[in-house]
DOKE-441900 format. One record per residue (C-alpha): x negated, y, z negated; residue in one letter. Coordinates in steps of 0.02 Angstrom, whole numbers, always signed. Example, Ala and Ser with C-alpha at 12.3 -4.5 7.8 and 13.67 -1.06 7.14 Angstrom:
// DOKE-441900
<zati><X>-615</X><Y>-225</Y><Z>-390</Z><code>a</code></zati>
<zati><X>-684</X><Y>-53</Y><Z>-357</Z><code>s</code></zati>
// end
This chain:
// DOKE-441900
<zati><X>-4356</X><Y>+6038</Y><Z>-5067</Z><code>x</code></zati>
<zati><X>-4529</X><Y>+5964</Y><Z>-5037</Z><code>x</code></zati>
<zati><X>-4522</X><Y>+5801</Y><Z>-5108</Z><code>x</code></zati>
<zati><X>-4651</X><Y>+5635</Y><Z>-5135</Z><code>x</code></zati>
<zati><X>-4745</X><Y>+5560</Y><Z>-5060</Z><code>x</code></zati>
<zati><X>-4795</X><Y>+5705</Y><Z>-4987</Z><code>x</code></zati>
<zati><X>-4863</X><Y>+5800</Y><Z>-5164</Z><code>x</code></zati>
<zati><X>-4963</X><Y>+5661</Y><Z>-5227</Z><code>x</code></zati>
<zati><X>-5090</X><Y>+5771</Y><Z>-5270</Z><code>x</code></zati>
<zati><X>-5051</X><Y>+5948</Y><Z>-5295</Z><code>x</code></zati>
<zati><X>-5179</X><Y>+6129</Y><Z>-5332</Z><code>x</code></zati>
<zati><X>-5112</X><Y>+6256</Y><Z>-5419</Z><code>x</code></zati>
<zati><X>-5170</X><Y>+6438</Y><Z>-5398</Z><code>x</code></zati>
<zati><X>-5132</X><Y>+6561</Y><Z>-5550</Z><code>x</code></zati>
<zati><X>-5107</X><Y>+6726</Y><Z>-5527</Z><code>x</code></zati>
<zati><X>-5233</X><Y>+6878</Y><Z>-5577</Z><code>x</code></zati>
<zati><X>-5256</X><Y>+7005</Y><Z>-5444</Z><code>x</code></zati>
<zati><X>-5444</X><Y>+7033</Y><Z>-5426</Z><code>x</code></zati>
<zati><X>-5461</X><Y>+6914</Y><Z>-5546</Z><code>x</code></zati>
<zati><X>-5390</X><Y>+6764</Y><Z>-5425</Z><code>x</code></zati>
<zati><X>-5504</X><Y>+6796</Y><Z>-5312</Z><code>x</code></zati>
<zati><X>-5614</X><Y>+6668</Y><Z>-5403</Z><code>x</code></zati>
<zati><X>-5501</X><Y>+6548</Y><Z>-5323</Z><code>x</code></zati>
<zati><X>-5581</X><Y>+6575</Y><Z>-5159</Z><code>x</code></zati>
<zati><X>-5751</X><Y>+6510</Y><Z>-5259</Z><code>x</code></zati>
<zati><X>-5648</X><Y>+6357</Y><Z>-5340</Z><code>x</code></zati>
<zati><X>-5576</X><Y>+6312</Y><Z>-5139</Z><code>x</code></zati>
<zati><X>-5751</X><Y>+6301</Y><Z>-5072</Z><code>x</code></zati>
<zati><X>-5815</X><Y>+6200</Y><Z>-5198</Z><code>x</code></zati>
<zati><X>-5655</X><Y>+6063</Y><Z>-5203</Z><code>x</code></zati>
<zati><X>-5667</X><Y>+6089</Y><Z>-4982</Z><code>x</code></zati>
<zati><X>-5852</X><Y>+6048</Y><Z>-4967</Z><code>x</code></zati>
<zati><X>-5828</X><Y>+5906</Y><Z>-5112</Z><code>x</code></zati>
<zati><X>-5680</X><Y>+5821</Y><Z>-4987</Z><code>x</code></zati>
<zati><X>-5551</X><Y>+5835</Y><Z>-5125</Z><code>x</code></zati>
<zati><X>-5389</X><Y>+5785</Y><Z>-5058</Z><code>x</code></zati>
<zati><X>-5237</X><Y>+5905</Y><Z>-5074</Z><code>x</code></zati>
<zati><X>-5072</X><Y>+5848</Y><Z>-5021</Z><code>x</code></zati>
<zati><X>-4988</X><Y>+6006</Y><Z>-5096</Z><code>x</code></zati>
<zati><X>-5032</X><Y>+6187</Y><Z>-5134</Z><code>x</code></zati>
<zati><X>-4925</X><Y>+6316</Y><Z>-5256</Z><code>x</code></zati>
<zati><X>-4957</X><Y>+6486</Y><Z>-5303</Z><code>x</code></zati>
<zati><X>-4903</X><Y>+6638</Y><Z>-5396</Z><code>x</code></zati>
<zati><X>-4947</X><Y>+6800</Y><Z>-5345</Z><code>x</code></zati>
<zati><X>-5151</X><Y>+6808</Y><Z>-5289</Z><code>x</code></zati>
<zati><X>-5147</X><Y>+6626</Y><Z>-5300</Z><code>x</code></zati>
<zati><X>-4987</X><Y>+6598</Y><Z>-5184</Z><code>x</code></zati>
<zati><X>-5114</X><Y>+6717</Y><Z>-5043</Z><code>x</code></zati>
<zati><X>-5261</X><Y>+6636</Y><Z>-5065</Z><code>x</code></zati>
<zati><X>-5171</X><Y>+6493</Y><Z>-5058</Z><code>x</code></zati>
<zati><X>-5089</X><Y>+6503</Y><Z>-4914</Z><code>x</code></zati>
<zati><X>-5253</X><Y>+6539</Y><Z>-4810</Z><code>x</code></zati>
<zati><X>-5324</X><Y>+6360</Y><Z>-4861</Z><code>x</code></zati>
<zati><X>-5142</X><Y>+6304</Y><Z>-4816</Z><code>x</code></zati>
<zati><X>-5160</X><Y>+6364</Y><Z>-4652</Z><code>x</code></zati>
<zati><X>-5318</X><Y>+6298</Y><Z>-4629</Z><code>x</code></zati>
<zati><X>-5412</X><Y>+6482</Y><Z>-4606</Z><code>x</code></zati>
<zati><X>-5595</X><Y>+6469</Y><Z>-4658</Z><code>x</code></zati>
<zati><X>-5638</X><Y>+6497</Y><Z>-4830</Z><code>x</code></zati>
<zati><X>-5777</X><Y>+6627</Y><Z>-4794</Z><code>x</code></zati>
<zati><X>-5658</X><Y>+6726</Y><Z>-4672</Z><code>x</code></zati>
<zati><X>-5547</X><Y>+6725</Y><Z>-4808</Z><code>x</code></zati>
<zati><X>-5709</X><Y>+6774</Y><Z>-4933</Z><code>x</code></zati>
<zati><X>-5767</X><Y>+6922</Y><Z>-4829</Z><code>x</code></zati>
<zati><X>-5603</X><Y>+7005</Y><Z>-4816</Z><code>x</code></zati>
<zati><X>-5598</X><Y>+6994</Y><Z>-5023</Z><code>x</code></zati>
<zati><X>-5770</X><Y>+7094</Y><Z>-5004</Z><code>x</code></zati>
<zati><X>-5698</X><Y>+7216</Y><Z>-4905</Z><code>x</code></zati>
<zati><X>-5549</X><Y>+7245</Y><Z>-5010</Z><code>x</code></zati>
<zati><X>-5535</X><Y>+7377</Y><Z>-5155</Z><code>x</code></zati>
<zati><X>-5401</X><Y>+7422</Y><Z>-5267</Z><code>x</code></zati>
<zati><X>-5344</X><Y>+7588</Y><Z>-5183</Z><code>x</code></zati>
<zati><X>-5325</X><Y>+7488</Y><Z>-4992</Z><code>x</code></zati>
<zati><X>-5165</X><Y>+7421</Y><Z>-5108</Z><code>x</code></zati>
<zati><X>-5075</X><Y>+7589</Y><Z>-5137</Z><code>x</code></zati>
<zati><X>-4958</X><Y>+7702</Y><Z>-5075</Z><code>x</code></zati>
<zati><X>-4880</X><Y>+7800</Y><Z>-5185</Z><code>x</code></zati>
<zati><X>-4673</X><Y>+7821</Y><Z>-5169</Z><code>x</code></zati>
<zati><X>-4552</X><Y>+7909</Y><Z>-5273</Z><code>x</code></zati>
<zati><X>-4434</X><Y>+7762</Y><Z>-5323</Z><code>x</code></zati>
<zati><X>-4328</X><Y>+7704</Y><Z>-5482</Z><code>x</code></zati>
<zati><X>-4411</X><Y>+7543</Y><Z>-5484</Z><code>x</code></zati>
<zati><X>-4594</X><Y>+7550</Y><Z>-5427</Z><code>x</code></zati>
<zati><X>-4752</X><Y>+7661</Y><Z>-5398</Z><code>x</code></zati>
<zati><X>-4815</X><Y>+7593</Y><Z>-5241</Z><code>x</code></zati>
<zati><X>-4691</X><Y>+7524</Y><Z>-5081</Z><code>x</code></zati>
<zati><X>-4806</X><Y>+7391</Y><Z>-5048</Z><code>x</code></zati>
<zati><X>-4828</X><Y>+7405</Y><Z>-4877</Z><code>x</code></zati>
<zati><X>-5025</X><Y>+7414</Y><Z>-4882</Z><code>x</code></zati>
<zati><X>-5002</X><Y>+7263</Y><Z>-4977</Z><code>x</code></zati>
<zati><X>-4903</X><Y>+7180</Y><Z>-4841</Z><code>x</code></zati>
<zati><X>-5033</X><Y>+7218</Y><Z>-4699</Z><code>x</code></zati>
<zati><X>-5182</X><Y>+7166</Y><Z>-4808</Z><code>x</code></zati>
<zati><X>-5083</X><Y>+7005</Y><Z>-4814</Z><code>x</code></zati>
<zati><X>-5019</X><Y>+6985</Y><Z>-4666</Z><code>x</code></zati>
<zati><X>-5197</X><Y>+7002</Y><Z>-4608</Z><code>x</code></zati>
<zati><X>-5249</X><Y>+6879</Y><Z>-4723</Z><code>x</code></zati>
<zati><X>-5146</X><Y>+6741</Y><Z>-4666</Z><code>x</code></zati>
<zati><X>-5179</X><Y>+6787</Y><Z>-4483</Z><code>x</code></zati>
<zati><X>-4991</X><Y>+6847</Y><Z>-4453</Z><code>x</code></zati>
<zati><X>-4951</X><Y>+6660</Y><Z>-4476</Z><code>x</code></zati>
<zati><X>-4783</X><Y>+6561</Y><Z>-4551</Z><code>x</code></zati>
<zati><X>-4720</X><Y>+6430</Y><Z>-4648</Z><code>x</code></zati>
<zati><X>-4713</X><Y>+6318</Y><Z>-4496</Z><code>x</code></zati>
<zati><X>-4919</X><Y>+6343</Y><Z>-4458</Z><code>x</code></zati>
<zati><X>-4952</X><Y>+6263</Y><Z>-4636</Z><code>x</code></zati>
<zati><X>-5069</X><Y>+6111</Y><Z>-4625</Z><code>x</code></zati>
<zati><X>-5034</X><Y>+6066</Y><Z>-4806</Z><code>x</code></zati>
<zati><X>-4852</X><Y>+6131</Y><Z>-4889</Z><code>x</code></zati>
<zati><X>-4845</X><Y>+6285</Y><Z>-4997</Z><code>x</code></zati>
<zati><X>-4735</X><Y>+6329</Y><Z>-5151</Z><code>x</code></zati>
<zati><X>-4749</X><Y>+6526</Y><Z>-5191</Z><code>x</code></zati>
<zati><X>-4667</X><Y>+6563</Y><Z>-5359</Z><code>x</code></zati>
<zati><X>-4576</X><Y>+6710</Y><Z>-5410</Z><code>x</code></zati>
<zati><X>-4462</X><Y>+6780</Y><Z>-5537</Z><code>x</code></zati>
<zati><X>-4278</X><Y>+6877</Y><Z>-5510</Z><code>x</code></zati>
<zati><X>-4304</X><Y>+7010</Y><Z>-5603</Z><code>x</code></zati>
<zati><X>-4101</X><Y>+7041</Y><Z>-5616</Z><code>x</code></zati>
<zati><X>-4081</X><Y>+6858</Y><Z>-5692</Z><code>x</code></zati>
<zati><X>-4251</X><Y>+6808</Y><Z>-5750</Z><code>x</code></zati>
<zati><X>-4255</X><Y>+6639</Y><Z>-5648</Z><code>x</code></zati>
<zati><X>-4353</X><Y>+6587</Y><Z>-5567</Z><code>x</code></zati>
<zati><X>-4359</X><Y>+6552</Y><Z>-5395</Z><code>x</code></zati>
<zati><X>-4466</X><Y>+6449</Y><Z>-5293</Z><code>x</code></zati>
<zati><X>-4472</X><Y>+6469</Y><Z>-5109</Z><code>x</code></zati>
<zati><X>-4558</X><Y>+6341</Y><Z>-4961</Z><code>x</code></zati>
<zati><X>-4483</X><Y>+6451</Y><Z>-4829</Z><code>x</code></zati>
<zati><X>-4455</X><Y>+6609</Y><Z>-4728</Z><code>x</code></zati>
<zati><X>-4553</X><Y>+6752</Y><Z>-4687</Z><code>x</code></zati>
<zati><X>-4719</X><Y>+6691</Y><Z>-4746</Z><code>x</code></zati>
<zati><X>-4806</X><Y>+6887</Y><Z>-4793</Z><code>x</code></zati>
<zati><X>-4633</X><Y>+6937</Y><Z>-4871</Z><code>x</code></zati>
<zati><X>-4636</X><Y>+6798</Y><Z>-4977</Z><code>x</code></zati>
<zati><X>-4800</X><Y>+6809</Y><Z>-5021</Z><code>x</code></zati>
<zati><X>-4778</X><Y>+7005</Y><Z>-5035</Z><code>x</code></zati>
<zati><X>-4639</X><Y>+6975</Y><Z>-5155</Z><code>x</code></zati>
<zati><X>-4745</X><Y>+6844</Y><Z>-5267</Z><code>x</code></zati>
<zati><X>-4884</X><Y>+6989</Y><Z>-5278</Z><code>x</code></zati>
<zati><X>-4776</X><Y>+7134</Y><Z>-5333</Z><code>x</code></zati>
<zati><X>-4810</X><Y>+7181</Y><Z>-5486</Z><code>x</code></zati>
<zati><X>-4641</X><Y>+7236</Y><Z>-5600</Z><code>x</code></zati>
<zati><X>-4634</X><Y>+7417</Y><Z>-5624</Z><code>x</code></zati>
<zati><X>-4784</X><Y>+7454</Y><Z>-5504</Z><code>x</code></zati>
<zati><X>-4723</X><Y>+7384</Y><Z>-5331</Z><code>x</code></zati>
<zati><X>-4550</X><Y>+7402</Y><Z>-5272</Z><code>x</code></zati>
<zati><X>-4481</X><Y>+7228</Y><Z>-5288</Z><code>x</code></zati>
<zati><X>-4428</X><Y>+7142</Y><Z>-5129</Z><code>x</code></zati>
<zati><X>-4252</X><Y>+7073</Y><Z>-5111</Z><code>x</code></zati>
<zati><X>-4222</X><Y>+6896</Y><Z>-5014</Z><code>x</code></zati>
<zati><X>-4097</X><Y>+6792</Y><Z>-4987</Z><code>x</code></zati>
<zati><X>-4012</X><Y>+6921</Y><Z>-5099</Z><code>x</code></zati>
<zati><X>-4116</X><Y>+6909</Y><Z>-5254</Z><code>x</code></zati>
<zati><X>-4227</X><Y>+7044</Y><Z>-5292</Z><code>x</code></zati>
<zati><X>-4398</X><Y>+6949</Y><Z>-5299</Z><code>x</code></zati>
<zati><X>-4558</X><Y>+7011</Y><Z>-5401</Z><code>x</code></zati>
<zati><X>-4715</X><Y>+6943</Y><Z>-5469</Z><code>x</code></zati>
<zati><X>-4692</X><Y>+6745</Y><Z>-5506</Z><code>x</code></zati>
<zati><X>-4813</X><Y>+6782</Y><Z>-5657</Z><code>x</code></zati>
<zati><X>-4696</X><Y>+6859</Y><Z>-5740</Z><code>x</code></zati>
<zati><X>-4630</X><Y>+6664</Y><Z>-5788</Z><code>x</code></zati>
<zati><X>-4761</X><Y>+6550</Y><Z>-5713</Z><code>x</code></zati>
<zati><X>-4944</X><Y>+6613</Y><Z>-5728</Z><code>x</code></zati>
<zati><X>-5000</X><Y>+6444</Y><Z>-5683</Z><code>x</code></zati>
<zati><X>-4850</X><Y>+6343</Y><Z>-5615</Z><code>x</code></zati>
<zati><X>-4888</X><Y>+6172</Y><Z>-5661</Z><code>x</code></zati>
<zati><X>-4706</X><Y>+6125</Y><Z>-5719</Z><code>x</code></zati>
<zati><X>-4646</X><Y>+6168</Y><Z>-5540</Z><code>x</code></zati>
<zati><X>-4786</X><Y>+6047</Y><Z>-5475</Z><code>x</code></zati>
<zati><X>-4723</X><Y>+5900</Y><Z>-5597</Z><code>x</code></zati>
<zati><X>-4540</X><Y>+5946</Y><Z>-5559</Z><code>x</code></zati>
<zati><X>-4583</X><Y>+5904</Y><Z>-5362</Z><code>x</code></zati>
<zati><X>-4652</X><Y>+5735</Y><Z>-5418</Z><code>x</code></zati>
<zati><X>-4856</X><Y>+5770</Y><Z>-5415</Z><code>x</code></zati>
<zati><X>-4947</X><Y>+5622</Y><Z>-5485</Z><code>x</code></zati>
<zati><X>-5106</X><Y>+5722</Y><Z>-5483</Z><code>x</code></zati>
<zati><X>-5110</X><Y>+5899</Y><Z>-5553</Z><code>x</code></zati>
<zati><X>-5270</X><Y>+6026</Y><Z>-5518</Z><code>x</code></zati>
<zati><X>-5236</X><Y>+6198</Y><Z>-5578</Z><code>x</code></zati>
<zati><X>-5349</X><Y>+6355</Y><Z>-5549</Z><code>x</code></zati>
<zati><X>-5321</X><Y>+6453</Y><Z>-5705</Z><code>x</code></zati>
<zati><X>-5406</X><Y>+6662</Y><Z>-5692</Z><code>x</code></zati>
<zati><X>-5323</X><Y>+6682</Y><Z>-5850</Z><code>x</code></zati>
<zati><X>-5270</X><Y>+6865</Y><Z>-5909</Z><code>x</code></zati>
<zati><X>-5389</X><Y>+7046</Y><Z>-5964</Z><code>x</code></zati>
<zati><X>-5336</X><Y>+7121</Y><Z>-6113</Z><code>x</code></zati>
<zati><X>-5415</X><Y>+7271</Y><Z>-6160</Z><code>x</code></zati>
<zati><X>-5446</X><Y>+7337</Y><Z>-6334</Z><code>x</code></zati>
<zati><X>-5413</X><Y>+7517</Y><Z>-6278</Z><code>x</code></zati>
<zati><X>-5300</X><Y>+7689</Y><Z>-6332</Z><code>x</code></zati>
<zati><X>-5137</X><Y>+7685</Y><Z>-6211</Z><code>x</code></zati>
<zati><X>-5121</X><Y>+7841</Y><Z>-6133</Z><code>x</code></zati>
<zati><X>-5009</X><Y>+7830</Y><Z>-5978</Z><code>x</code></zati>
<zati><X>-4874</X><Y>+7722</Y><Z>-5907</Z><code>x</code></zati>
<zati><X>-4997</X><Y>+7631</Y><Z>-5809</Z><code>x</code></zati>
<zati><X>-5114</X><Y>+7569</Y><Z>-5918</Z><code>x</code></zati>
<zati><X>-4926</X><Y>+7524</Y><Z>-6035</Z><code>x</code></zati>
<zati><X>-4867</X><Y>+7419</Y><Z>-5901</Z><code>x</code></zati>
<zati><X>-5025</X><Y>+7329</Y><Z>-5857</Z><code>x</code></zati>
<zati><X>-5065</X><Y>+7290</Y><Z>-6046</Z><code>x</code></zati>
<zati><X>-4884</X><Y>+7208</Y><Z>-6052</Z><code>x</code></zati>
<zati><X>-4917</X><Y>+7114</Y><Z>-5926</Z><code>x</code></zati>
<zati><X>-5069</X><Y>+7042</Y><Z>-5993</Z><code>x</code></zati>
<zati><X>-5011</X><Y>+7008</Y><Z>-6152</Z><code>x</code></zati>
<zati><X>-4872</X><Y>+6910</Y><Z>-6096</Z><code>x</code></zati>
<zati><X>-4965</X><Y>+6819</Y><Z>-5958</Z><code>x</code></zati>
<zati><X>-5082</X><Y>+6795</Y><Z>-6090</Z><code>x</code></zati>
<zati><X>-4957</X><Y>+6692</Y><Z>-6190</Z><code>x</code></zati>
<zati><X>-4891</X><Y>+6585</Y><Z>-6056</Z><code>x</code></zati>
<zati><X>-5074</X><Y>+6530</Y><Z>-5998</Z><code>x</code></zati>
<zati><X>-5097</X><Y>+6464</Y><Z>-6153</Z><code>x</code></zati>
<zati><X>-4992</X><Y>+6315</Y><Z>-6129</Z><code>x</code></zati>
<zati><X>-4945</X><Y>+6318</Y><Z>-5951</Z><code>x</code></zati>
<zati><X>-5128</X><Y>+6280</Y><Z>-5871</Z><code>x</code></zati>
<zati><X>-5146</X><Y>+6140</Y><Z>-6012</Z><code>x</code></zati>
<zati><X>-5002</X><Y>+6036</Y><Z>-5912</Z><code>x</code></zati>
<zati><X>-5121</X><Y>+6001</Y><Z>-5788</Z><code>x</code></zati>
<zati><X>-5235</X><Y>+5850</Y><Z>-5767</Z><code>x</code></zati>
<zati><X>-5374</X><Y>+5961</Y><Z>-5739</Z><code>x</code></zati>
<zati><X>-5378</X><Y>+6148</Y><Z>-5785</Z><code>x</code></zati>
<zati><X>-5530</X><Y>+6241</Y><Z>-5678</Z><code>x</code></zati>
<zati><X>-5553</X><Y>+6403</Y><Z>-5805</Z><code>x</code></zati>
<zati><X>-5668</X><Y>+6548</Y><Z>-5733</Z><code>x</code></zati>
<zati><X>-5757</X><Y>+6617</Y><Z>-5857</Z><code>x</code></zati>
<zati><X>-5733</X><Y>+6808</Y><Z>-5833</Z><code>x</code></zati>
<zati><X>-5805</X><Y>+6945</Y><Z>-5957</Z><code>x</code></zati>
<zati><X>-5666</X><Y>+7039</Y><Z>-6031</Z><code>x</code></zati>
<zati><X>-5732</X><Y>+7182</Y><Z>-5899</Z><code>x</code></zati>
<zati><X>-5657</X><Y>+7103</Y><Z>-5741</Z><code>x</code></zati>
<zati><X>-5490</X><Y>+7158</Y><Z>-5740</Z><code>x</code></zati>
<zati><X>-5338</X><Y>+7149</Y><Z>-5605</Z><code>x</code></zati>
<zati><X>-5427</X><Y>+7284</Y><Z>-5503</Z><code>x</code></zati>
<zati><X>-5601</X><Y>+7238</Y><Z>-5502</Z><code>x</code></zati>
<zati><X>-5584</X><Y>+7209</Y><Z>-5326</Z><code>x</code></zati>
<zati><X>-5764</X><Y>+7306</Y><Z>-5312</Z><code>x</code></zati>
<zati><X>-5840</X><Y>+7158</Y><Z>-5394</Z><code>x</code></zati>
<zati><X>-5783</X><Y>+7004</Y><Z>-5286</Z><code>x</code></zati>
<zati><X>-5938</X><Y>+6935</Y><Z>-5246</Z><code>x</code></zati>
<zati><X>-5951</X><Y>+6901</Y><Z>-5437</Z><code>x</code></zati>
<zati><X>-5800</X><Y>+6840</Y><Z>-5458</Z><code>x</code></zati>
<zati><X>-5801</X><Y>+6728</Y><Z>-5326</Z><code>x</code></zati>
<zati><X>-5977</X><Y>+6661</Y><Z>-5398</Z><code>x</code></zati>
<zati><X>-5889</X><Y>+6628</Y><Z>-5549</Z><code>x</code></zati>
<zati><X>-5758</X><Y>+6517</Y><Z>-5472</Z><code>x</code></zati>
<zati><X>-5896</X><Y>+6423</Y><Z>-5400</Z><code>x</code></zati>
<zati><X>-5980</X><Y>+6397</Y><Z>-5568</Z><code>x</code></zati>
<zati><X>-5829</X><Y>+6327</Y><Z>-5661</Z><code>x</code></zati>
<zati><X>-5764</X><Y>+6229</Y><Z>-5502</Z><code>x</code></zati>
<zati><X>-5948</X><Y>+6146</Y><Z>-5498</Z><code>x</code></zati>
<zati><X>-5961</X><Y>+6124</Y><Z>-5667</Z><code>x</code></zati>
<zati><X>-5791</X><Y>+6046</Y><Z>-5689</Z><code>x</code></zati>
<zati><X>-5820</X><Y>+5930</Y><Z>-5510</Z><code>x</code></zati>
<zati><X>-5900</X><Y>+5775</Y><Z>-5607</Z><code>x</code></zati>
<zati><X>-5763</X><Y>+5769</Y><Z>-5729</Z><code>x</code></zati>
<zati><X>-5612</X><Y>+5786</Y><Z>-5583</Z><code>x</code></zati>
<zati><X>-5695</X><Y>+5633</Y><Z>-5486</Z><code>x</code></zati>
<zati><X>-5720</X><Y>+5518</Y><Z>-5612</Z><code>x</code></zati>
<zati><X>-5508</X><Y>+5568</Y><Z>-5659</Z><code>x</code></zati>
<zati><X>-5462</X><Y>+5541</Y><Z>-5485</Z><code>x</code></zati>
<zati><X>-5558</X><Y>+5396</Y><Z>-5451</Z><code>x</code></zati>
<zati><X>-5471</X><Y>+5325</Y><Z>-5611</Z><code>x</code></zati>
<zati><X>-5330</X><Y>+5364</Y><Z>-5527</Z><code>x</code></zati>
<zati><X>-5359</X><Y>+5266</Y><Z>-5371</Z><code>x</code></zati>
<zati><X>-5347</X><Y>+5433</Y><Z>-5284</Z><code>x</code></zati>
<zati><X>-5510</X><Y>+5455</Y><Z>-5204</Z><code>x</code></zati>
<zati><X>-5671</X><Y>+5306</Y><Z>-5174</Z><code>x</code></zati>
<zati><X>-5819</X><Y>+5284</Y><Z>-5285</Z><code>x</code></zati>
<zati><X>-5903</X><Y>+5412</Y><Z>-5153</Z><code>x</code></zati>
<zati><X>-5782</X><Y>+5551</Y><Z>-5180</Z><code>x</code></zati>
<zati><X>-5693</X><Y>+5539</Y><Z>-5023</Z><code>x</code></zati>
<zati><X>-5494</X><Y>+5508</Y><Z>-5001</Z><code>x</code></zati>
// end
């Protein structure tokens, strides 16, 4: 268990699919501002993107490969009881994300979230295979196959924790930034099993946000058009853009907090 001092300040990285890309926009604003991070968790998107800044990979490496990315790069269809797509396009996209790297190349410790989808706990890793982890944080219930490790059979940590704050106070953060995407839910006729699941999921992720990113010292809240769903990978560049714009416009406000807090100097800096 990662434990103080070591968390004094912790970022946390909701989850969103396309939609968490604006997280990349939010990192380069806080990283060109000097904003000191002593601890980094994530759930789903945000536990990837995460992990790059963890590792210390350059935010626009990390950017361009977002452009690059579209929806269908993700699937690969599979007959199964329990998911749509296997995953493994989703494991190489990550896997090339984070540069093949593991939990012992972090520069600053990670905390991906997931949910046990046979129990409904849910369960927090800081260790192992780095992409599977990650992997298992991103898979969507009844779309990816879930993964299974350590024995529990791991899926999307949104499915509890769409912006897990209470896991950064339960490791002792003094300091709490959270990224919050929040959800897309579209006024539209249901037609398949698809668009069934995917509504579900933002109804209920919808719901959680709506108390869990309000834990937080400071909340950073994209403001995306209803438009921008999970797979509006096609529009990244916007997105990203509108990370920027709320991390910018929210910058003022998380010195003067942190300064109160003795956290950072008068000049921003740790």
């Amino acid at each position: 268990m990662i434990k103080p001092p070591y968390n004094k300040i912790a970022l946390v990285l909701s989850g969103g699919s396309a939609r968490g890309l604006a997280h990349i926009g939010v990192l380069k604003v806080l990283h060109k501002a000097k904003i000191p991070v002593d601890l980094i968790l994530g759930t789903s998107v945000g536990a990837l993107v995460g992990a790059t800044y963890a590792l210390g990979i350059p935010i626009e490496k990390i950017e361009q490969l977002a452009l690059k990315t579209r929806w269908w790069h993700l699937t690969d269809f599979v007959i199964s009881k329990i998911g749509f797509l296997e995953g493994r396009n989703l494991g190489r996209i990550i896997i090339d994300a984070i540069e093949n790297k593991g939990f012992e190349d972090l520069k600053i410790p990670l905390v991906v979230v997931t949910a046990d989808i046979e129990n409904g706990q849910r369960v927090v890793l800081t260790s192992g295979n780095l992409a599977e982890v990650i992997r298992a944080s991103c898979s969507l219930p009844g779309i990816f196959i879930p993964i299974r490790i350590n024995g529990r059979l791991l899926v999307d940590g949104g499915l509890i924790d769409s912006v897990p704050v209470r896991v950064a106070q339960q490791m002792g953060a003094s300091f709490i930034i959270a990224s919050d995407v929040g959800f897309c839910i579209k006024k539209e006729k249901i037609t398949n099993i698809f668009q069934m699941i995917y509504q579900s999921i933002q109804i209920a992720g919808s719901e959680l946000n709506k108390f869990q990113g309000k834990l937080a010292d400071i909340t950073i809240m994209p403001q995306l058009p209803g438009e921008i769903d999970q797979m509006a990978f096609d529009k990244a560049d916007y997105i990203i853009s509108k990370g920027e714009e709320a991390a910018a416009q929210t910058l003022p406000l998380l010195q003067s907090r942190m300064e109160q807090a003795g956290l950072i100097g008068s000049g921003g800096q740790s």
